[in-house]
C-alpha positions, 0 to 999 in steps of 0.5 A: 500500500506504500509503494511511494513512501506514503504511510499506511492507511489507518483501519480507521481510514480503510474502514471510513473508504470502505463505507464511502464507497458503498455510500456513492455506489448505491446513490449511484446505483439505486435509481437502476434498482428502483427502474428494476424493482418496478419491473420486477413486480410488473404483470407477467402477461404482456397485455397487463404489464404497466411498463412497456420496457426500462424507458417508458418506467424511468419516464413513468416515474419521472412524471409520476414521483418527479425525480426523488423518486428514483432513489425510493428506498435508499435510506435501508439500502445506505443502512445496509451498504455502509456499514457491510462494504466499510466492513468488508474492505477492511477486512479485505486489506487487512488480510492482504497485509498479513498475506503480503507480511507473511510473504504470500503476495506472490510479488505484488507491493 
């Protein structure tokens, strides 16, 4: 992690970059579920579906909800994602280090 001479990230930085990660990647990614979700719940006959396809439901949200509808949900995806990806990354840089400690990095610094 210190290849040009930097120090080495706390956990506590690890753990913060790991939640601010999950944090953009769902307000990113949220108005694509919320399109998928309503897709998802649609009529399974094709002559009763509400939506003809991913446009006509992102423009039917649009109209309908205005834009803040796109991120209906966010707040338990944010709940959940924040805390699971600040998890996960810590402890995937924490068990790279003692792999790259313990000389099983293959070469990789």
């Amino acid at each position: 992690m210190t290849g040009n001479g930097a120090r080495p990230a706390s956990s506590i930085e690890v753990f913060a970059a790991g939640g601010m990660g999950g944090f953009f990647y769902w307000l990113l990614a949220q108005p694509a579920d919320v399109i998928k979700s309503q897709l998802q719940v649609d009529a399974v006959d094709p002559m009763k579906r509400t939506h003809k396809g991913w446009v006509d439901c992102a423009r039917r949200i649009l109209s309908e909800e205005g834009p803040r509808g796109f991120l209906r949900g966010l707040s338990p995806s944010m709940a959940r994602s924040i805390p699971a990806n600040a998890t996960g990354f810590l402890v995937l840089e924490t068990t790279r280090d003692m792999m790259l400690g313990a000389g099983l990095g293959g070469g990789r610094q």
